[in-house]
LOVEX-78813 format. One line per 3 residues: for each residue x negated, y, z negated of N, C-alpha, C. Coordinates in nm, 3 decimals. Layout:
// residues N
X Y Z X Y Z X Y Z | ...
***
This chain:
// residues 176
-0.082 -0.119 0.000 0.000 0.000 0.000 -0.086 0.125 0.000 | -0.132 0.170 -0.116 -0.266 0.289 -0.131 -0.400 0.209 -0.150 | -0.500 0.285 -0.136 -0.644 0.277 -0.131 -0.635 0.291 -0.263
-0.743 0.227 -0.337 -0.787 0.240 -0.479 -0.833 0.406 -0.496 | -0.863 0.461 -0.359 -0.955 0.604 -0.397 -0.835 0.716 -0.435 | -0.743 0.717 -0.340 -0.610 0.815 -0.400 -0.521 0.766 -0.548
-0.563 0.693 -0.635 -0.457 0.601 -0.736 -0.567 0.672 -0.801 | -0.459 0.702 -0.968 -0.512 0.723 -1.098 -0.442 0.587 -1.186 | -0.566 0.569 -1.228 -0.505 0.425 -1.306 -0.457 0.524 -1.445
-0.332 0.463 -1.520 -0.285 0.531 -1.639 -0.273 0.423 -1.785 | -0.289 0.315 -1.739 -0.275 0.187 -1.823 -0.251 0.081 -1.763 | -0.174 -0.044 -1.819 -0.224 -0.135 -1.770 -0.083 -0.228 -1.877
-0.067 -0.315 -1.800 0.107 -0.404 -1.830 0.058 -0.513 -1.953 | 0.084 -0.528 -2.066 0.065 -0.658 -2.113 0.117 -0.763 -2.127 | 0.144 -0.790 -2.268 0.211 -0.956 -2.267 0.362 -0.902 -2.246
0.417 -1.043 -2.268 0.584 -0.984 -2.211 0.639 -0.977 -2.394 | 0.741 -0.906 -2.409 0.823 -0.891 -2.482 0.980 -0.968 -2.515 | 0.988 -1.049 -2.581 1.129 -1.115 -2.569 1.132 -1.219 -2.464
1.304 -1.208 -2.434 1.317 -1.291 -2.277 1.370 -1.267 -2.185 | 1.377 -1.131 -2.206 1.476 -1.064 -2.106 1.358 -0.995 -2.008 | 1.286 -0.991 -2.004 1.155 -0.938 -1.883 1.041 -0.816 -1.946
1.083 -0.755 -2.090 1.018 -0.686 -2.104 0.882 -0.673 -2.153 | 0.823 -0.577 -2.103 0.642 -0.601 -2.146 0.594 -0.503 -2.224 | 0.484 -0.517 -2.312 0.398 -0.425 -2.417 0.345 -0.316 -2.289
0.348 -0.205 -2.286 0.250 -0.145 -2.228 0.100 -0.035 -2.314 | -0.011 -0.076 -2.239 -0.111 -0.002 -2.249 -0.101 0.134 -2.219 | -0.092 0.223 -2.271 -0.172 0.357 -2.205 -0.217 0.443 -2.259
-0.352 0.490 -2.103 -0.407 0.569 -2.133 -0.381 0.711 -2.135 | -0.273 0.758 -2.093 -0.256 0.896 -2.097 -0.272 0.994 -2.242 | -0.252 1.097 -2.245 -0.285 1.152 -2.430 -0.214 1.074 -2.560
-0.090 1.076 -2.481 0.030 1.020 -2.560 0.054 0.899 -2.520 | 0.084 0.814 -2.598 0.126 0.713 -2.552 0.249 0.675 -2.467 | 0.375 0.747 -2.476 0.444 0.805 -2.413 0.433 0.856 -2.287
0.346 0.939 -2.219 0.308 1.034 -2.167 0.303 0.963 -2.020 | 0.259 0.811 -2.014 0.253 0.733 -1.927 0.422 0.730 -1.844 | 0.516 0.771 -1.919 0.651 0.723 -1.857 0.715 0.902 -1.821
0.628 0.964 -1.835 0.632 1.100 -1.755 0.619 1.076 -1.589 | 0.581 0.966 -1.536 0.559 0.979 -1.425 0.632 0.860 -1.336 | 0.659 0.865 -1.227 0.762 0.750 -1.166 0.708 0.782 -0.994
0.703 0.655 -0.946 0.730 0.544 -1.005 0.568 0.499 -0.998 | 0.564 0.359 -1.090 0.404 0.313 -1.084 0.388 0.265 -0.953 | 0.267 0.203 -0.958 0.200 0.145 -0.895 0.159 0.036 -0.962
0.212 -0.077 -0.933 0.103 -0.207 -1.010 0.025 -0.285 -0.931 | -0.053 -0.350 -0.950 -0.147 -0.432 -0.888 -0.170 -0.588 -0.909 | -0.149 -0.661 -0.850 -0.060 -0.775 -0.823 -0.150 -0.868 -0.754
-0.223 -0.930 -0.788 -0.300 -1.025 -0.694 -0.384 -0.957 -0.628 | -0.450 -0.829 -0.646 -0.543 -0.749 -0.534 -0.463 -0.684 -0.459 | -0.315 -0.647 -0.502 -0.221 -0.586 -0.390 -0.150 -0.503 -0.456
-0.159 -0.327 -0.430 -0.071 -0.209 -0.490 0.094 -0.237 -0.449 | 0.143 -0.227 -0.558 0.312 -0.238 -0.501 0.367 -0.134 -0.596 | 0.500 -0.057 -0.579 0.591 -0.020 -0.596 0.691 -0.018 -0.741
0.673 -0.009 -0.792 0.782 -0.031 -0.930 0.831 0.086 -1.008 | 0.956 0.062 -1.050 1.001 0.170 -1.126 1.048 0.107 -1.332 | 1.028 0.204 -1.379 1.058 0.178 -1.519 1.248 0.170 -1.531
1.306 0.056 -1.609 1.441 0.091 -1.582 1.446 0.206 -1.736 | 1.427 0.102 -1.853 1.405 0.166 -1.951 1.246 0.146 -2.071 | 1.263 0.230 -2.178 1.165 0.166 -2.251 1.182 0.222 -2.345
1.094 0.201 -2.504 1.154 0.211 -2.589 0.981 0.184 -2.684 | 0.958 0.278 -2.806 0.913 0.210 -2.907 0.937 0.099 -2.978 | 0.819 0.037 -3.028 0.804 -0.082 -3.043 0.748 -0.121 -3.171
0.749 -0.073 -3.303 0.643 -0.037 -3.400 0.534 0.047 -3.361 | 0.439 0.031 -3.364 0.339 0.126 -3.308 0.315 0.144 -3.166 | 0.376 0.014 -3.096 0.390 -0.007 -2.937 0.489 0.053 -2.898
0.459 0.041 -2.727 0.581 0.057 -2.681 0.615 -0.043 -2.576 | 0.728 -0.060 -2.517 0.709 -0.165 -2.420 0.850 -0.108 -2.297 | 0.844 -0.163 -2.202 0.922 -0.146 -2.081 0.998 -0.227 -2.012
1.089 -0.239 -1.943 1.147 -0.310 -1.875 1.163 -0.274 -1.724 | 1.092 -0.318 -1.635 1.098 -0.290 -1.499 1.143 -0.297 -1.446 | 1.252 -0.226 -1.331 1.336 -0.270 -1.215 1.301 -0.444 -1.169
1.355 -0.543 -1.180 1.324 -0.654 -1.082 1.303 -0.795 -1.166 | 1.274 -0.695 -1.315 1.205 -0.819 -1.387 1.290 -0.875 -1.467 | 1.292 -0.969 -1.479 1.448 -1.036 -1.580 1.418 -1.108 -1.701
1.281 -1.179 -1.682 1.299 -1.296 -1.736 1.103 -1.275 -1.802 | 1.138 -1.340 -1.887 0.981 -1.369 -1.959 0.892 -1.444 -1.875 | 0.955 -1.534 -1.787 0.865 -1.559 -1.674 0.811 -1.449 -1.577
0.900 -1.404 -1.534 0.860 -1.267 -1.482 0.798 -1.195 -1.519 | 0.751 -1.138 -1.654 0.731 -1.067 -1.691 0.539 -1.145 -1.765 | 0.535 -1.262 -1.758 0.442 -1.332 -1.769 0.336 -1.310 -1.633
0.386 -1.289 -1.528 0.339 -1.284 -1.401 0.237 -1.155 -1.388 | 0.329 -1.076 -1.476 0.262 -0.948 -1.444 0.153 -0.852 -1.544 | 0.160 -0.978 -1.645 0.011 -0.937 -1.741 -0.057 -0.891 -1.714
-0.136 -0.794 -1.757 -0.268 -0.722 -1.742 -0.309 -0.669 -1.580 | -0.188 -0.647 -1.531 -0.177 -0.595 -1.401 -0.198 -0.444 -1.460 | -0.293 -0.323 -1.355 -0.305 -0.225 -1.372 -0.177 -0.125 -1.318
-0.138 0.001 -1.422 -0.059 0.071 -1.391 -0.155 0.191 -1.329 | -0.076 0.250 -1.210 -0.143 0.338 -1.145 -0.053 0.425 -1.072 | -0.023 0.581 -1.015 0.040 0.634 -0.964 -0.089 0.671 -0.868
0.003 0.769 -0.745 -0.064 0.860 -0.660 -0.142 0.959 -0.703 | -0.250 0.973 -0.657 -0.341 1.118 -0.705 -0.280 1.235 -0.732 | -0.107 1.253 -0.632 -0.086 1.387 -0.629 0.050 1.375 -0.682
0.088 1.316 -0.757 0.142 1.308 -0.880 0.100 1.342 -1.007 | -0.036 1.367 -0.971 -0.073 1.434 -1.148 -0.019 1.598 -1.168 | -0.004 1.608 -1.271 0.059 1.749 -1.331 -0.060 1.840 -1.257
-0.005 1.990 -1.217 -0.122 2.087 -1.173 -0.177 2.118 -1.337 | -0.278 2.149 -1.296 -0.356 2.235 -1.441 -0.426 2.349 -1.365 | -0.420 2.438 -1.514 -0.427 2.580 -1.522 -0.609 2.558 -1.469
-0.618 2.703 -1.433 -0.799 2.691 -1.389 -0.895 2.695 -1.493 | -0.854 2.671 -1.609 -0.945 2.640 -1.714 -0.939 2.506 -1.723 | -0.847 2.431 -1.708 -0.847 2.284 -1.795 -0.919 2.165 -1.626
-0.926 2.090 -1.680 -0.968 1.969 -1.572 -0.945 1.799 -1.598 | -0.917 1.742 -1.508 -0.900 1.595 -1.540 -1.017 1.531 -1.574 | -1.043 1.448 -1.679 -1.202 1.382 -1.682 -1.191 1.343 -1.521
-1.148 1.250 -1.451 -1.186 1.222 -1.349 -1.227 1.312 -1.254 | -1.225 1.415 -1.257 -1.249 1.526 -1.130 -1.434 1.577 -1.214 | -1.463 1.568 -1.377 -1.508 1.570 -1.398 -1.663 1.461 -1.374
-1.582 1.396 -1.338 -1.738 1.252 -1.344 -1.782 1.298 -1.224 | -1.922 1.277 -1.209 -2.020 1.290 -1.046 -2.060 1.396 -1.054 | -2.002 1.538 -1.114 -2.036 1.630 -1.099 -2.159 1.660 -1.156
-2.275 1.747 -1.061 -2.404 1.752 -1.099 -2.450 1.907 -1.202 | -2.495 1.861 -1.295 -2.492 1.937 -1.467 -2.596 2.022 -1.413 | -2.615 2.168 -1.396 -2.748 2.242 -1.386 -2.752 2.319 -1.525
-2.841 2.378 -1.551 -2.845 2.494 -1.671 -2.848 2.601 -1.660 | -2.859 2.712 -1.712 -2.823 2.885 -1.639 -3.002 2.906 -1.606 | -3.073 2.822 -1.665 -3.268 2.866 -1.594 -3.225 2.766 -1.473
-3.171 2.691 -1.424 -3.243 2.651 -1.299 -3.218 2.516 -1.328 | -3.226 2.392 -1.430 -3.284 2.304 -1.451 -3.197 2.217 -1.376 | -3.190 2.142 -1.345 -3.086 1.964 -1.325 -3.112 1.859 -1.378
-2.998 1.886 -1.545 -3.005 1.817 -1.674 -2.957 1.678 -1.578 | -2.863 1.668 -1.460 -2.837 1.462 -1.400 -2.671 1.503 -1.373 | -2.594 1.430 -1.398 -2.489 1.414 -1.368 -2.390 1.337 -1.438
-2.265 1.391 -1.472 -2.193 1.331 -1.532 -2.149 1.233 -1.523 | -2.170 1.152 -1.616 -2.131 0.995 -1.623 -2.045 0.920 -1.712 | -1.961 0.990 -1.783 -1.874 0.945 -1.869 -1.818 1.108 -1.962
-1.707 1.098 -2.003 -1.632 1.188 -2.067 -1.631 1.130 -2.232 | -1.681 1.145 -2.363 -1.621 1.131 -2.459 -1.499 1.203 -2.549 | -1.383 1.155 -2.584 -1.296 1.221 -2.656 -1.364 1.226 -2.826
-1.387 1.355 -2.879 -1.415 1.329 -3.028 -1.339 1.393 -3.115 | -1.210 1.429 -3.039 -1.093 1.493 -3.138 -1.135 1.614 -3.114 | -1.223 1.683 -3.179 -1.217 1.872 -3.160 -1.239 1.886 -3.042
-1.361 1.837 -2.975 -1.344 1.849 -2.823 -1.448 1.742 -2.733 | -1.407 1.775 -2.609 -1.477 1.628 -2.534 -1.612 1.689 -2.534 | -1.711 1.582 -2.485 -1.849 1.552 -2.500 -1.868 1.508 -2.338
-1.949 1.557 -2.253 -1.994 1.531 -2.150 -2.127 1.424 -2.179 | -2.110 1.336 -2.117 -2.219 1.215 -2.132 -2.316 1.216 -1.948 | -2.442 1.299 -1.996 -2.508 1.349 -1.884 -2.588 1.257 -1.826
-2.581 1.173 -1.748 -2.699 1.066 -1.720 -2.818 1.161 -1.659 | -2.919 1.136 -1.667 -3.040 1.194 -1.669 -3.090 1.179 -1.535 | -3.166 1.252 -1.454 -3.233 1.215 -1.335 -3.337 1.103 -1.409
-3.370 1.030 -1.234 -3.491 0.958 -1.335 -3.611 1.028 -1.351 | -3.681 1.123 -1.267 -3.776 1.186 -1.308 -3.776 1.284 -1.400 | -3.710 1.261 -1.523 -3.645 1.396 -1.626 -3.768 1.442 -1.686
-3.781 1.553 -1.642 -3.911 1.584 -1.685 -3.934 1.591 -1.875 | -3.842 1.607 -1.909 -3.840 1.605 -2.028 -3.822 1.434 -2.141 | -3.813 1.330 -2.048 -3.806 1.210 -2.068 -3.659 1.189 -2.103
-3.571 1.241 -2.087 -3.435 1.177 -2.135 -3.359 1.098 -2.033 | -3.280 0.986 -2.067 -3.215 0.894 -1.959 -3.108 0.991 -2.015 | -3.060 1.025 -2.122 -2.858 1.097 -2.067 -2.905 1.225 -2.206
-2.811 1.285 -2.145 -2.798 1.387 -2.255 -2.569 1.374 -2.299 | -2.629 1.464 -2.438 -2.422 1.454 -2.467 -2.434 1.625 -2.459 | -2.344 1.728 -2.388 -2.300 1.855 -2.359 -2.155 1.881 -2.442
-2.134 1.936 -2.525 -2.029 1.928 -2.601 -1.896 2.039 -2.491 | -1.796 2.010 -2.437 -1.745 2.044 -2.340 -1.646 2.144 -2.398 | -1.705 2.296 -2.460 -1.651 2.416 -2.491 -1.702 2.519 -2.378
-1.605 2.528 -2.315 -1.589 2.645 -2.234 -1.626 2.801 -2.303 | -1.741 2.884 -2.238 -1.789 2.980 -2.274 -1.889 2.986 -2.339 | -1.903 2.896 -2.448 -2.047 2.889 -2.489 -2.110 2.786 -2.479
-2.067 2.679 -2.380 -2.216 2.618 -2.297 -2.143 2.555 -2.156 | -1.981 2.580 -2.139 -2.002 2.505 -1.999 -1.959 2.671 -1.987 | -2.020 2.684 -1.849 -2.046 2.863 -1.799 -1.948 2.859 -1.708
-1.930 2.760 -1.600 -1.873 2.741 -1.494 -1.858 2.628 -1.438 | -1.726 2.580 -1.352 -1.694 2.427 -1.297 -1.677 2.474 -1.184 | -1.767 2.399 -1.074 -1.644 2.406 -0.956 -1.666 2.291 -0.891
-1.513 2.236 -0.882 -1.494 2.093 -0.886 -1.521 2.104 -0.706 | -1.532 2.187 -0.610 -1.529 2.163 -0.490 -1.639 2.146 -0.458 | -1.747 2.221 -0.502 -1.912 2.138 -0.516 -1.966 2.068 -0.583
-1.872 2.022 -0.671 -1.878 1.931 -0.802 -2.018 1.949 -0.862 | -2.015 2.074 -0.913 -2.124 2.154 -1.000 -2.073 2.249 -1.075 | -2.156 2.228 -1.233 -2.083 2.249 -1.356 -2.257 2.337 -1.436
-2.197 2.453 -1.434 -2.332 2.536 -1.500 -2.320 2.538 -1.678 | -2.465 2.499 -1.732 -2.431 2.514 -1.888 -2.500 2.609 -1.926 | -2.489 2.649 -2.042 -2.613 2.720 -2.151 -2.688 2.617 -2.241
-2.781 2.512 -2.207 -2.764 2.396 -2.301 -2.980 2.424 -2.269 | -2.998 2.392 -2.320 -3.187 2.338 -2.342 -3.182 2.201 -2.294 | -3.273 2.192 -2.226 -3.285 2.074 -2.140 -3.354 1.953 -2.232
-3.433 2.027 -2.386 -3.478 1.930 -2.432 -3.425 1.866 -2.555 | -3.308 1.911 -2.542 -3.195 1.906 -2.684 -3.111 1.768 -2.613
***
């Protein structure tokens, strides 16, 4: 159906629930919730994107779980374990020109306001007050580091993003 490159994966289907078809779901969105903001998924099925819609869903104790258009039965719903949930790229919410998706964030190449090229982003950490850029290091880092962590506060060390050259200016010391 879609290319893996236009899909944002958001979570991911688990065991089934009951016997009427319904399943635990994973997600990654902020909220756990936040995943059923969007319609319809995308699941992935044997190596194959298909089509699905949520009929309903519901908390679960700390879970939550779903019931899918199609699915009836705990067999059914066995089938579709640990199948990835995924929508279209352009289904994600717009954001304001300050904020950014980690994903638009990864690849992008980290310089410093002297000149330097601290490597490139290679992972996003969440640490509650704010995310942490996880910098993989060139290999010739002159300063010997394989990654650096950039604490991701706008104004006093990320200077500037621009996701269309996917280059992100800091105020950071290259040997910190």
């Amino acid at each position: 159906m879609s290319s893996d490159q236009e899909l944002v994966v958001l979570g991911k289907l688990g065991s089934s629930h009951g016997i009427k078809g319904w399943l635990k779901i994973t997600s990654y969105t902020d909220s756990v919730e936040g995943i059923f903001d969007y319609s319809p998924w995308l699941i992935k099925e044997q190596g194959v994107w298909r089509e699905v819609k949520v009929a309903q869903w519901r908390f679960q104790g700390k879970a939550v779980v779903a019931e899918l258009e199609g699915v009836a039965t705990r067999e059914d719903a066995q089938m579709l374990t640990n199948c990835e949930i995924a929508i279209k790229s352009e289904q994600m919410k717009e954001l304001d020109d300050s904020e950014f998706y980690h994903r638009d964030l990864i690849g992008c190449e980290v310089t410093n306001i002297n000149g330097y090229n601290m490597g490139t982003v290679d992972q996003i950490v969440a640490t509650g007050s704010n995310d942490v850029l996880l910098i993989k290091a060139n290999a010739k880092d002159a300063f010997g580091k394989a990654e650096r962590m950039i604490p991701f506060v706008p104004e006093q060390f990320i200077k500037q993003v621009d996701l269309q050259g996917k280059q992100i200016l800091v105020d950071w010391d290259p040997d910190f």
